[in-house]
N, C-alpha and C positions, 0 to 999 in steps of 0.2 A: 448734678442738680444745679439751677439755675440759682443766679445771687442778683438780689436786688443790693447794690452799692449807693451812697448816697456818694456827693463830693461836694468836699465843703471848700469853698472857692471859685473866686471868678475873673482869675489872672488869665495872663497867655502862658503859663504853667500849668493852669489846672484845665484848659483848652488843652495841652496835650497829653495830660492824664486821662482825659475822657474821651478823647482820637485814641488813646491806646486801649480803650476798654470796650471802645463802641462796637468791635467783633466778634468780643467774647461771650459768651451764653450770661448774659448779665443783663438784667436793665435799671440804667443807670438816673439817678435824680440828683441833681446839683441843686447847692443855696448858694447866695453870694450877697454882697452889698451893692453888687452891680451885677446888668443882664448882661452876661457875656454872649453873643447872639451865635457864635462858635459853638460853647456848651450847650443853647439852648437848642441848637439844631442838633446835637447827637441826645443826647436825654432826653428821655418817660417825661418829665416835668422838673422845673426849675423854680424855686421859692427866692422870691429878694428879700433877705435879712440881713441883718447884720450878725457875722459871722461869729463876733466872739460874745454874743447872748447865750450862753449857752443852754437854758430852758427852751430860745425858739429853733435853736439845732436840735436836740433832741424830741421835740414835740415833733416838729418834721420831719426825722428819722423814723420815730414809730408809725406817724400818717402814715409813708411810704410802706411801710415795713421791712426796713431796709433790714439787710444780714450782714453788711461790711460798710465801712465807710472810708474813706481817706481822706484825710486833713491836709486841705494843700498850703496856707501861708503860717507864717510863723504869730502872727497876730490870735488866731484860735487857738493855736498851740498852748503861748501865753497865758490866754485866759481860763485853760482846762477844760476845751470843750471835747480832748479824747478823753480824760478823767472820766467825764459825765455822759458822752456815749457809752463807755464800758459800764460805768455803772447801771445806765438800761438797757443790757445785756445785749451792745451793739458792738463788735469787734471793731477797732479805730486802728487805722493800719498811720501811726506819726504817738510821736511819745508822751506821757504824761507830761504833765507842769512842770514837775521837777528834774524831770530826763531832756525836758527841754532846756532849763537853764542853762545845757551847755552852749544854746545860742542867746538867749534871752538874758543872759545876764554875762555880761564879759570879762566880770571880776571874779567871777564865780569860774568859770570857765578854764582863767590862767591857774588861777589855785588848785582847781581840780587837776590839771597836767602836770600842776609840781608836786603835789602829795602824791599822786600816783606815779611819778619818775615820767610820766609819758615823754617821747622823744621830740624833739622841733620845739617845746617853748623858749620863747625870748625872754632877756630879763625884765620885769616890768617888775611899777609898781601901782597900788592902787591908794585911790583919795577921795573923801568925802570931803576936804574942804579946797574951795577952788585958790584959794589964796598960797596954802600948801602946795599945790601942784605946780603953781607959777614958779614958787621960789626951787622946786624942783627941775625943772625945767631952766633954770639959771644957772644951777650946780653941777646940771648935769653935760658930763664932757661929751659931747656927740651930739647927733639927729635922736628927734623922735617919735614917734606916731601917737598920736591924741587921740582916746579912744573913748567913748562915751558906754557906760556900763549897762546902759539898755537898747533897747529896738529903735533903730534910726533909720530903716527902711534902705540900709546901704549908704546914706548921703552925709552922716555924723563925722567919720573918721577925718583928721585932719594929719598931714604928714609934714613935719619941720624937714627945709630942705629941699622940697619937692615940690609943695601946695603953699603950703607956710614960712613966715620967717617966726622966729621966738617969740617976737613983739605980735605979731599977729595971733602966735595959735594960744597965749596970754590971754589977748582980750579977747579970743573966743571963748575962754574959759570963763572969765569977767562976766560978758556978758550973756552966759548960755542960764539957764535953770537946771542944770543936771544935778542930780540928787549926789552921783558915784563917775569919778573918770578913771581909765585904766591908763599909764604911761607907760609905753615900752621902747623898746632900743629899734629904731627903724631897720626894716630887714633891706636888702638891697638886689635884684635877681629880677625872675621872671614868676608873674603869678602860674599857677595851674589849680585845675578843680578836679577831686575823685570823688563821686558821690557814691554811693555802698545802701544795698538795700538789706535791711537786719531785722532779725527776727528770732526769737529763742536762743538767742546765745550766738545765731551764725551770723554771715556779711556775706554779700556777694556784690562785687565790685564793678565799677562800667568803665568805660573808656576816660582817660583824660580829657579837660577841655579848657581853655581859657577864655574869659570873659573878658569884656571892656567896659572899666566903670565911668573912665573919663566921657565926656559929651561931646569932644572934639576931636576932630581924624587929627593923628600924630600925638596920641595921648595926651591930649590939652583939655584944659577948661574942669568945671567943678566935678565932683562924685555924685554917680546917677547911680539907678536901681539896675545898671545892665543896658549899655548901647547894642553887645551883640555878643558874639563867643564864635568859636570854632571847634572841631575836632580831627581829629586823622583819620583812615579806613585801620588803623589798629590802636591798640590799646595807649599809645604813647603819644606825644606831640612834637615834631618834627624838633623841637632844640632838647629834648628828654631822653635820655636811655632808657635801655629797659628797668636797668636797676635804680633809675629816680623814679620811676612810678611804682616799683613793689617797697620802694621805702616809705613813698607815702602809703600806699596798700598797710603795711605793719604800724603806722602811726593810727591808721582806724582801727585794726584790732585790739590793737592795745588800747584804745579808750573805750571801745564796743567792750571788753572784758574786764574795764574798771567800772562802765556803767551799770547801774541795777535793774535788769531786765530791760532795754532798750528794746524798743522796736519803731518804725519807719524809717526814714531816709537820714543817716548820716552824711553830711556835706560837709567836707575840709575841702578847704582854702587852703594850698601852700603858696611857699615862694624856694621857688629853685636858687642859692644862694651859692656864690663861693666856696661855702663849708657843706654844700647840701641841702634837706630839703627840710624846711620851719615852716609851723604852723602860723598863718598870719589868722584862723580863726575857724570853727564849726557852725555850721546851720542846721538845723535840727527838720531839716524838709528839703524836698528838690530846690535845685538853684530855678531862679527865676532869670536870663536867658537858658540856665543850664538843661534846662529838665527836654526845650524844646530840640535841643543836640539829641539828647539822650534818647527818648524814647521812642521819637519814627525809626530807629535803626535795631532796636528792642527787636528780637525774632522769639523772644520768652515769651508766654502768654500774663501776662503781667498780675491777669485774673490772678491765674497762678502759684503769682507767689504771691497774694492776698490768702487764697486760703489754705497753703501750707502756713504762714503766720499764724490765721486763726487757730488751726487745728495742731498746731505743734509739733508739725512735721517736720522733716528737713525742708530748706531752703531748695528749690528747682536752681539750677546753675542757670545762670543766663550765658544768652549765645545773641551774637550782635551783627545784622549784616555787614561784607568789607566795606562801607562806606563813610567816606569823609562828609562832614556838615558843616556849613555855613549860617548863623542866622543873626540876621540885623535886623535893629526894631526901628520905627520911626515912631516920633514924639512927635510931640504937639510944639512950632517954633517957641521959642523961649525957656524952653523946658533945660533944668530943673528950676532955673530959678524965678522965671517969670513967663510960666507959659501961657500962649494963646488959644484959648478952647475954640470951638467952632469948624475946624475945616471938614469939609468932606473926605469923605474917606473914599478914593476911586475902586481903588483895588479889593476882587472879589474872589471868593475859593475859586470860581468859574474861569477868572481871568487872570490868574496867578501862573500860569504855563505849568513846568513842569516844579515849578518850588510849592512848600508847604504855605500855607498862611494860617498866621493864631493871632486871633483877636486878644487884645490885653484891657484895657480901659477905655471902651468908645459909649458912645450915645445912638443907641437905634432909634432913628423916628421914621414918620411914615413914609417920608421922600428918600429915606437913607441912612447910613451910619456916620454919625460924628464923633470926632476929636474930644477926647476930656481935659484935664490938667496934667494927666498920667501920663503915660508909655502908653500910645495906641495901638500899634500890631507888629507882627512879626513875621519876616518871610524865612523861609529855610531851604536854604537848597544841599541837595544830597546826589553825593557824583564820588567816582572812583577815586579823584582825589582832592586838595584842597579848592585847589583851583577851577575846578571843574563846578564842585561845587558854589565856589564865588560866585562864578559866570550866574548861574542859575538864578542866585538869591537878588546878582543884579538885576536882571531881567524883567525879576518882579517889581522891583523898588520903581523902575523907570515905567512901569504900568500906573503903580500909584500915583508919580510925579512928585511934585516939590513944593505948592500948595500947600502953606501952611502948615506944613510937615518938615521937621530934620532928622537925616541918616548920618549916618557916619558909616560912608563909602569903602574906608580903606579897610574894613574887617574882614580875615580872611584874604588877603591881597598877596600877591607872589614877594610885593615888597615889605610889608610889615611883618610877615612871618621868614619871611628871610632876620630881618633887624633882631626878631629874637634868636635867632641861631646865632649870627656873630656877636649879640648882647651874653649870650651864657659862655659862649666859648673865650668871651674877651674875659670875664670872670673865673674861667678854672684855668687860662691862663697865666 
């Protein structure tokens, strides 16, 4: 039977949610707060909303008549716009309000790993008053990471040590409005990401992959929402064992089995540490560079496993071609903290060679696509292995050009993923 799917989102994550659906017996209608011109080319119809109304998500789910839906940013999440499609009897494939807070709320989060024993938390604490957390932050013998206890779109965390000095991430505190900050004992390693798609009780797990949050090649400059990510042609990431990725695999079970009825995309963040592998945090939705790794390699019908969720079936295994991906986004210059809107956008699906391209945050007008304040698009290249795949992703980028646009080149590069192998090896020695 055919499924009308809505998808609510208009990232370069929910661009490749609807590249992944656009084959299957489905047709698909997306809302978003922006026209993602990506989505709007594979979808039925595309509504601009704003995503966390949740009256005009569900008004435009029944118009469609939609039979599934999938929630792609954590912002609807938030708001309980899958609460309120279940309730007009629309299956929402991302988790309630409250099954989200394991990302939306980051106090909430560490507590729930301590009362449930889960494995990888660090020791933290948490504070409602910022003056409190300073004089913490004075006492306390070591580095820390500064963590703000709601949605910061990836750009909040601050890390003493590494970003910050004391005095610094103080007067961030000083002078922030955060209602809740989390402090915890800074982890030290290599990040990696294992996202797990859940459904009735089960998880089915996808390939490792590391992101880059910094905005500058060689890990420099402030926290962005994702300059780029990587993966392997296997499950693991060239500085990872086998047995670092099935222990993060058991730190998602084990929360998948403390949470109450979960369902959509569990995302853990670890960091591969000295002692092993620590949770630096959960997402309650695909990563945003991550999803773009993930699902052009997807050989599962992803349909799929939309409607064994609905129907309470088991989970279909996923199965993943051997390939490695590459993908860098280009931003708008200035980006994050003073970006420049306006540049044209060169680069087209037509003229991207053999890489993917996923629009994220641009502006369609009638001579073309432009630049917004965001993260504007994403190339992906997929090849037998890292490096193969790099080449590819370059290839695109130097289509685009440099116009008012910044990459960060070294992602995926024979050098930088070398640096993590002797970076973890220099730690377990």
């Amino acid at each position: 039977m055919s499924e009308t799917v809505l998808l609510v989102g208009g990232g370069g994550r929910e661009h490749a949610i609807a590249r992944a659906l656009a084959d299957s017996d489905t047709d698909l209608y997306a809302c978003a707060g922006n026209r993602n011109p990506g989505i709007a080319r594979l979808a039925d119809g595309f509504e601009t909303l704003e995503t966390t109304n949740t009256t005009a998500v569900v008004a435009y789910a029944e118009e469609v008549g939609a039979t599934l839906a999938v929630v792609g940013p954590e912002g609807p999440l938030a708001a309980g716009v899958a609460d309120a499609l279940d309730e007009a009897g629309i299956y929402a494939f991302g988790p309630h309000a409250d099954e989200a807070r394991i990302e939306t709320d980051k106090a909430f989060q560490r507590r729930f790993m301590q009362e449930h024993d889960i494995p990888g938390c660090p020791d933290f604490e948490t504070f409602d008053d910022m003056e409190a957390a300073c004089e913490f932050i004075d006492a306390y013998d070591g580095d820390l990471a500064v963590k703000p206890a709601g949605l910061t779109g990836g750009k909040g965390v601050k890390v003493i040590g590494d970003q910050v000095t004391d005095e610094e991430a103080k007067a961030y505190l000083r002078d922030s409005d955060y209602d809740r900050v989390v402090l915890e004992e800074r982890l030290v390693g290599e990040e990696f990401t294992v996202q797990a798609l859940v459904a009735n009780g089960q998880l089915r797990v996808t390939p490792a992959i590391q992101d880059h949050k910094r905005a500058y090649e060689g890990d420099e400059g402030p926290n962005t929402g994702g300059m780029g990510s990587y993966s392997d042609a296997g499950l693991e990431l060239p500085f990872m064992t086998e047995e670092d990725y099935h222990e993060a695999v058991e730190v998602l079970k084990e929360t998948v089995a403390a949470l109450d009825d979960y369902r959509g995309v569990l995302y853990g963040q670890f960091m591969l540490t000295a002692d092993g592998v620590n949770v630096i945090e959960f997402n309650a939705r695909f990563g945003d560079p991550e999803a773009m790794n993930t699902l052009p390699v997807l050989t599962t019908d992803f349909l799929d496993v939309l409607v064994a969720a609905r129907e309470g079936d088991d989970l279909p295994k996923l199965s993943f071609a051997p390939e490695a991906t590459v993908c860098k986004y280009a931003v708008p210059d200035g980006y994050p903290t003073d970006p420049e809107a306006g540049a044209k956008v060169k680069i087209t699906e037509e003229n991207a060679g053999e890489a993917i391209l996923f629009y994220a945050s641009v502006d369609e007008r009638d001579d073309g696509i432009y630049t917004t304040t965001s993260r504007s698009f994403a190339v992906v290249g997929r090849g037998e292995s890292i490096a193969d795949a790099e080449t590819i992703a370059e290839d695109a980028l130097s289509v685009a050009g440099e116009e008012g646009l910044h990459m960060r080149h070294d992602i995926g590069t024979e050098e930088l993923v070398q640096r993590r192998i002797d970076h973890v090896q220099a730690l377990r020695n």
